[in-house]
C-alpha positions as CSV (number, residue, x, y, z in Angstrom):
1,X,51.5,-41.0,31.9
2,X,54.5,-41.7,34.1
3,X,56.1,-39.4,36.4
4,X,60.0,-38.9,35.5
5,X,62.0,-38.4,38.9
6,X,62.3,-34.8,37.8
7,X,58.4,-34.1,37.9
8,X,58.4,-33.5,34.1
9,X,54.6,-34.4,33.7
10,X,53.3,-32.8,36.1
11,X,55.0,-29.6,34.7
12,X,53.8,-30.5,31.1
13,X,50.4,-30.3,32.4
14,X,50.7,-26.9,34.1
15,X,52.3,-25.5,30.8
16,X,49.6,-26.8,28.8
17,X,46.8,-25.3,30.9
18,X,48.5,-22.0,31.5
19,X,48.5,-21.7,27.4
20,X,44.8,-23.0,27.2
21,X,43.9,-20.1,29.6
22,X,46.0,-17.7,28.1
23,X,44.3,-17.9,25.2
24,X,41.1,-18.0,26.4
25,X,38.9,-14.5,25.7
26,X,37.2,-13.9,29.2
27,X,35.3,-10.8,28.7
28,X,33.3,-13.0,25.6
29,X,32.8,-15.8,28.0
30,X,31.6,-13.1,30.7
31,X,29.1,-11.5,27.7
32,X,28.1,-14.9,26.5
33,X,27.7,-15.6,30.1
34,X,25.2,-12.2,31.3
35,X,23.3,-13.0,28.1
36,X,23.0,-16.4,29.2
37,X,21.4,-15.6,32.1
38,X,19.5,-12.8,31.2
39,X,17.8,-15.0,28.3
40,X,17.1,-18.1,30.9
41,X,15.2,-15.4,33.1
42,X,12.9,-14.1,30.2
43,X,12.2,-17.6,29.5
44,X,11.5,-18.8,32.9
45,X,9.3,-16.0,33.3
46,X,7.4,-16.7,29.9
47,X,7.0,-20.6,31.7
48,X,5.5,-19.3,34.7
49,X,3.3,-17.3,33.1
50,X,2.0,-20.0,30.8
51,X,1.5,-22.0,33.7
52,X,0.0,-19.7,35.8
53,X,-2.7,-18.6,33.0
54,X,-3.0,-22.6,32.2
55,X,-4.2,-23.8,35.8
56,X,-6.2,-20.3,35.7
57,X,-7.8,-21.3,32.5
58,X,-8.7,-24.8,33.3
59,X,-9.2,-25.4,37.3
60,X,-9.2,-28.8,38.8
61,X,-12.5,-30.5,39.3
């Protein structure tokens, strides 16, 4: 990309990314997000558990 004397690239760019985040929906990236989250907690509670009852189950000798 070459810069004009004008600065017309650099305003291409900033056009094109205010119409990319125009068009983006953020309250279904902030649901998709929370869920996100909310699901990786359950899980990483289901691993600790399993580990927890694992070394319980079979102690070190």
């Amino acid at each position: 990309m070459k810069d004009d004397l004008n600065g017309n690239t650099s305003s291409s760019v900033f056009l094109t990314g205010c119409i990319l985040l125009a068009n983006l929906d953020f309250t279904g990236l902030l649901d998709y997000a929370i869920k996100a989250f909310i699901g990786g907690a359950i899980w990483l509670g289901y691993k600790v558990t399993a580990d927890y009852i694992e070394r319980k189950r079979n102690p070190r000798k």
